[in-house]
N, C-alpha and C positions, 0 to 999 in steps of 0.2 A: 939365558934370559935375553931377550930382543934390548935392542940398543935403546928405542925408545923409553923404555923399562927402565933401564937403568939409569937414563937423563933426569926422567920426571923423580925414581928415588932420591937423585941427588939435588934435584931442587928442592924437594921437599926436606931432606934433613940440613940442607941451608935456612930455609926459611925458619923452620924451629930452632935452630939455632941463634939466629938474628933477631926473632919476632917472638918467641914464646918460651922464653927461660921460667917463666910464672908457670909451666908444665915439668910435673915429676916424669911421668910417661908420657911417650906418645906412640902409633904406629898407623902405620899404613893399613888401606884392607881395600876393595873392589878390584878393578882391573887391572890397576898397576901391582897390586899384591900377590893380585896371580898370576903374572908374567903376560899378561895378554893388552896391554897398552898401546893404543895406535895413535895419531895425527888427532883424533879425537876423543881421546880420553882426556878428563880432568885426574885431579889429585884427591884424593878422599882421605881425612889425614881422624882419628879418634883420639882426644888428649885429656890424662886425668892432672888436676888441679886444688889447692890448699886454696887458692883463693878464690872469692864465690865471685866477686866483681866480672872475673872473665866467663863464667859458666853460660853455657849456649851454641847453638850454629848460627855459625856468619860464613862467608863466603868470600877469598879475595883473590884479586887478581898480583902475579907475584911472577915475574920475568916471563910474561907472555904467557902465564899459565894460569889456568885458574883451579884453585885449592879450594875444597869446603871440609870443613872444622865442625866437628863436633868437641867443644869441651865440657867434660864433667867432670862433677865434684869427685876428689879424692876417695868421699864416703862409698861411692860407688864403683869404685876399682873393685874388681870380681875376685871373689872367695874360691875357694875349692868347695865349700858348706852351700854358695849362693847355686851353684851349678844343678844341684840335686832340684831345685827348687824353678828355676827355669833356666835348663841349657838352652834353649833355642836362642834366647836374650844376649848368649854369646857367643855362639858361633863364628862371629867372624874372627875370632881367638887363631884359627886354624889354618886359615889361610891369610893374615895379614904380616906386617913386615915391619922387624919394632924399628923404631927412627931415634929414640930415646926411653934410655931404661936407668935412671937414676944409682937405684941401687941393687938392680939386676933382679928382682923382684915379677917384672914382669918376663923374662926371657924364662923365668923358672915355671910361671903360669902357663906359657905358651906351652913348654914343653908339655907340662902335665896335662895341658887341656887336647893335645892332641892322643896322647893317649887315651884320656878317656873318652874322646868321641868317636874312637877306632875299639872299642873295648864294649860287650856285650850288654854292661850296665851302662854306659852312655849312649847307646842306640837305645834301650829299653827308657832310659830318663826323654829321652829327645820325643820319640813318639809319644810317650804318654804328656808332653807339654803340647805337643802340635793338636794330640786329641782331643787337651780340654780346647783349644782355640777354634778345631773345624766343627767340634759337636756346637760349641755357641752358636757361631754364623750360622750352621745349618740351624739348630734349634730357632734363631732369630726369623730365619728365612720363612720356616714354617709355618710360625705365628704372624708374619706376615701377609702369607697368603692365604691364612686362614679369616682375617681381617679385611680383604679384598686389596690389598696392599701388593700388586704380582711388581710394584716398580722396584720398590724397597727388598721385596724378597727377590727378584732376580740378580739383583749385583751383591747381596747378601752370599748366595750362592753361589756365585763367581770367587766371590773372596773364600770362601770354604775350598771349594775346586782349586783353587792358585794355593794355598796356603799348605793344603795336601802334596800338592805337586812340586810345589818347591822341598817337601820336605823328604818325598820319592828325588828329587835333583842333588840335596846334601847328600843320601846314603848311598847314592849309585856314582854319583859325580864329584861328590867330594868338593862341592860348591854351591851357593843359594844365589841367582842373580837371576832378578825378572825379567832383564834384557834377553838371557837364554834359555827362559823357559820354554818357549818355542821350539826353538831348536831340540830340545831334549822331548818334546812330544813327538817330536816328528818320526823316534825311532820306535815311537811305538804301535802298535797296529791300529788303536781305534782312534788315532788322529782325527782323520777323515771326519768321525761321527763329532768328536768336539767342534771342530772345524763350523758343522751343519749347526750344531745348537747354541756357538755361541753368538750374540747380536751384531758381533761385528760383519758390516759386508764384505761376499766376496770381491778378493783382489778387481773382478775384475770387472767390477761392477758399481765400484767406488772409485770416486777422483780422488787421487793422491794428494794433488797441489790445495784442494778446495780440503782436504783433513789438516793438510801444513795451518792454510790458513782460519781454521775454526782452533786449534792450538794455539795461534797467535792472537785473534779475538778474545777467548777465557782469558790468557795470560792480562792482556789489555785491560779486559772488563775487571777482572778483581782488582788490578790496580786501584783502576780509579774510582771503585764501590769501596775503597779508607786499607784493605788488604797489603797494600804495596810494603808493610814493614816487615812481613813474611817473611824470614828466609829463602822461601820455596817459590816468592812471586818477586823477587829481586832480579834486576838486569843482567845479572851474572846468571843464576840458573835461566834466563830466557838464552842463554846461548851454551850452556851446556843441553838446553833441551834442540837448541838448531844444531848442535852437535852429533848427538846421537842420532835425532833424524839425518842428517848429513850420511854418514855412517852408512846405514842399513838402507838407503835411497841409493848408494853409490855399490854396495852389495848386493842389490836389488831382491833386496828380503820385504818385499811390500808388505805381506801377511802380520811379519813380525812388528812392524812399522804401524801398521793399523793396530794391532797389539796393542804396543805401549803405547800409542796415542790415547785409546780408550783407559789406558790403566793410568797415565797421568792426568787427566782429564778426572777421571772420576774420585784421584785422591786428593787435586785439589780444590773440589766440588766437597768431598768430604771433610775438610781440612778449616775450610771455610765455613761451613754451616753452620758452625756453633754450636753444636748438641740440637738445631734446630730439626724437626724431623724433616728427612732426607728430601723424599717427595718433595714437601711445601716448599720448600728450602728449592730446588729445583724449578718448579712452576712461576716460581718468584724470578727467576732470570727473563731478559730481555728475551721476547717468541722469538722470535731471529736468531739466537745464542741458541735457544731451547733444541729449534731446529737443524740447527747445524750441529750440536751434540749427540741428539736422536741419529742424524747418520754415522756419526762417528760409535754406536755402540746404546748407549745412552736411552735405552725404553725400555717397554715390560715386557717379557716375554711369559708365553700362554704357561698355566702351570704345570702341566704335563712334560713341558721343555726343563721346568725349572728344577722338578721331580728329578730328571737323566740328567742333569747339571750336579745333582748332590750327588746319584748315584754314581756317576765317573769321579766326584771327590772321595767318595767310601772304596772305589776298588784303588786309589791312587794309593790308598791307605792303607791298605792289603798288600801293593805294590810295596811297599815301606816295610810293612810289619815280615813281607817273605823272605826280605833281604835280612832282616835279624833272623830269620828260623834257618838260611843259609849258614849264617854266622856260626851258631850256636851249631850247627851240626857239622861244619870244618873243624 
């Protein structure tokens, strides 16, 4: 395990020690869980809880590092019974790294959970949770565009496409992380064509510095539209997201960069709206914001495009379901 790895574990199992005895469990899970932690990774810590006072994510900053917490209630510490019912919901069971296990309770779930997501009926549970989620999107996406809605239904189906492909990324890679979904398209042949259909522009055809600065503007603007008690729009995530970017600008992954800029962008556009429809909700931002969005990703696309957008999420699917017909026939 890289040294960084192992620095940021052990701040982290200080911190819960010092700051969070009100945690029966805690563990680790993103990129310090997977051995892959650098100069800009944060801390991602998951802690279950008897007391509701603490339940939530907050984010802190804790010997030059910065840690986000998710706490939840005890009630919701994962069954072996819950798993049948939505494993996708725990996946990060598999690769995270417990920090606290009270009464050895969760070292016993880990163990089990990894057997069953390497076992013929946790592949068969997994795909059929991922299926009811991309048949929705797609189903939404549909009736979107059948509505004249191509705005609502193109990032509908983006989300069906990412949600398939992340779940082709757990069975082949034995990981889910949207920072690497890129990377794991790239080894596959019809990259290229998603590459054409999706609204983000080409590398090289986009200002970099002017996407940094339309991430810093949203960030801004939900602030000060009463948002700012967000978790996800707090000055702590404003510099875990200069991180990331930092990151993949210094690896000079632009494509990927434009990537998750479009994909954080759009979930704190989602995040924010209030169940208000997405569109109106949209058109309601400042034209200047609108427009600097729209080059970040952010418009409709014709539905013919939007059509080959679901269809690369159904082969993704296929991609998923052949790796169990693999299984089952080793």
């Amino acid at each position: 395990m890289r040294p960084r790895n192992l620095e940021l574990i052990e701040i982290a199992k200080k911190y819960v020690q010092e700051e969070m005895s009100y945690c029966t469990y805690a563990c680790l899970i993103g990129s310090v869980a997977r051995g892959e932690a650098d100069d800009f990774s944060d801390i991602d810590l998951i802690c279950f809880t008897g007391r509701e006072t603490y339940l939530g994510k907050h984010d802190v900053s804790y010997k030059g590092e910065i840690i986000q917490i998710d706490v939840k209630s005890i009630l919701e510490f994962p069954s072996k019974e819950l798993f049948s019912y939505n494993p996708w919901h725990y996946r990060y069971l598999v690769e995270s790294v417990i920090i606290k296990d009270t009464n050895g309770e969760l070292s016993k779930l880990q163990g089990w959970s990894k057997s069953y997501f390497a076992s013929i009926q946790g592949q068969k549970d997994v795909i059929r949770d991922v299926t009811t989620i991309v048949e929705g999107r797609k189903d939404y996406a549909i009736k979107q565009m059948n509505i004249g809605k191509d705005f609502a239904a193109t990032h509908a189906a983006i989300g069906a496409w990412t949600e398939a492909t992340l779940l082709y990324q757990f069975l082949y890679e034995n990981r889910v992380s949207i920072g690497s979904l890129m990377p794991t398209l790239r080894k596959l042949d019809f990259f290229p064509t998603i590459v054409d259909l999706l609204p983000i522009g080409p590398v090289e055809e986009v200002d970099i510095k002017e996407a940094s600065n339309t991430m810093t503007t949203l960030r801004l603007y939900l602030k000060n539209a009463g948002f700012d008690h967000l978790p996800s729009i707090s000055d702590l995530q404003d510099k875990i997201w200069h991180n990331k970017a930092d990151r993949l600008m210094l690896e000079g992954d632009f494509y990927n960069y434009l990537w998750l800029s479009y994909s954080e962008a759009f979930l704190l556009l989602l995040e924010t709206s209030q169940d208000e429809d997405f569109e109106s909700y949209f058109k309601q931002l400042p034209t200047a914001l609108q427009r600097q969005l729209e080059d970040l990703g952010l418009v409709s696309l014709l539905p013919e495009d939007i059509h080959q957008i679901l269809d690369i999420g159904d082969k993704m699917m296929e991609y998923a379901k052949d790796q169990l017909k693999s299984e089952q026939g080793s």
